[in-house]
N, C-alpha and C positions, 0 to 999 in steps of 0.2 A: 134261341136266345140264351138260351143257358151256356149252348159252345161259346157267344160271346161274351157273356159271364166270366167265364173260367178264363177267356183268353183275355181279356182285359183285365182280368186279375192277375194270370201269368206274367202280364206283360209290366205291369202295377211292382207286381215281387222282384222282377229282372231289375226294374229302374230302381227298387231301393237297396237291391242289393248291388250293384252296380253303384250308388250312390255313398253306400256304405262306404265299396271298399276304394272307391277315390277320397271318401272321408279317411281313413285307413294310410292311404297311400302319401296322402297331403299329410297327416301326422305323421307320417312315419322322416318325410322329406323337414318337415317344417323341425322335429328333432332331431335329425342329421344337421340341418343347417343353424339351430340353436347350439350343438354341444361345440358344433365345429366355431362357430362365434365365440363362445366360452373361453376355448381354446385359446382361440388369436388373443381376444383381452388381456387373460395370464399373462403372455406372451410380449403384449405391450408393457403392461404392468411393469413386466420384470425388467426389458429394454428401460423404460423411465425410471426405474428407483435406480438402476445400473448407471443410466446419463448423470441423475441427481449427485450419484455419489462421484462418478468423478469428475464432474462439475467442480464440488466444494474442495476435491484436491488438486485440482488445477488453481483455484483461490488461495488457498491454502499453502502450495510452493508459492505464487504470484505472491503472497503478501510475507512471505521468509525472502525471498528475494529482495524484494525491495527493503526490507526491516536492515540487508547484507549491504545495499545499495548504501543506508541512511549510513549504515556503522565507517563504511570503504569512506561517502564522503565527508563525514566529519574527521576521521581519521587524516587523510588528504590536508584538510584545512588545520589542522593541530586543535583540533575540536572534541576528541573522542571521552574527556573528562565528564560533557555534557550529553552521552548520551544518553545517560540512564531519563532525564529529564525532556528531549526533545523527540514529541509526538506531533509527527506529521502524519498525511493521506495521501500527498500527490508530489512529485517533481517539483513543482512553483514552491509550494509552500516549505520544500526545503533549502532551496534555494532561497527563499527569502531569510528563514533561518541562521542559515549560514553566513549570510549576510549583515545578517542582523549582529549575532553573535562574534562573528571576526569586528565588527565597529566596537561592539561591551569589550573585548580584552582589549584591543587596540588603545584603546582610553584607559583603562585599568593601568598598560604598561609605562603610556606613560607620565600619569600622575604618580605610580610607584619609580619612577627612573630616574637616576642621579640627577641631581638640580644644583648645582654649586651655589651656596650664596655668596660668596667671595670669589670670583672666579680669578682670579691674578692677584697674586698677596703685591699688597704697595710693600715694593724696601723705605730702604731708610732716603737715597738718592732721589728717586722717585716723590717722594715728601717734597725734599729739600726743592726739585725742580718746578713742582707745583709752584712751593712758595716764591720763588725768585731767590732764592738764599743761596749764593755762589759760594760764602765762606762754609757751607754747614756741607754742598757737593763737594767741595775739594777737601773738607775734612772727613767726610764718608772714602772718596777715594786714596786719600795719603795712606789710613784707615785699614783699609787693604793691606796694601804696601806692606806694613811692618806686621801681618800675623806671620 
């Protein structure tokens, strides 16, 4: 009994050292496959703060562009006086603007635009014909005559 003693205790010692070192082994794997994880993260990390940033300078020219867009078409339209003042976001909205803004001077020009109040000065003939007064047209025209 005692040889099966010893052997079932040898056999007892094999299975925890055996146990051990697949405990061992599984650590040793399980921190291979954690640093190498760690790794890749950084790795992502860096690729995303990398996308972020030139994401926001892709934005960045996109919105100098179009700021070059607003200037070219107001300029185009003889609008450029207005541009320190005119904030848009999209296409439509300048479009509508410019729109909007060509109608304000369009009306500005021409209530500022010569308006004759007398547009053709009456002569003196002119009078006289209104009236019927033949003696006062052939005295305008004799009138003439002798400067």
């Amino acid at each position: 009994m005692s040889d099966e003693k010893v052997t079932q205790t040898q056999d007892q010692q094999q299975d925890q050292t055996q146990q051990q070192d697949q405990q061992q082994d599984q650590q040793q794997v399980d921190m291979k496959t954690y640093l190498e994880l760690v790794a890749k993260m950084k790795k992502m990390e860096q690729t995303l703060a990398n996308e972020a940033e030139k994401q926001k300078e892709i934005e960045a020219k996109e919105q100098e562009l179009f700021q070059k867009q607003v200037q070219l078409t107001l300029k185009e339209n003889g609008l450029e006086r207005f541009a320190d003042i005119v904030k848009v976001s999209n296409e439509d909205e300048l479009a509508d603007v410019v729109k909007k803004l060509n109608g304000i001077v369009n009306e500005i020009k021409i209530q500022n635009g010569y308006i004759p109040a007398d547009h053709a000065q009456i002569d003196e003939y002119s009078k006289y014909e209104k009236e019927k007064n033949v003696a006062g047209m052939i005295a305008v025209k004799l009138s003439k005559l002798f400067q």
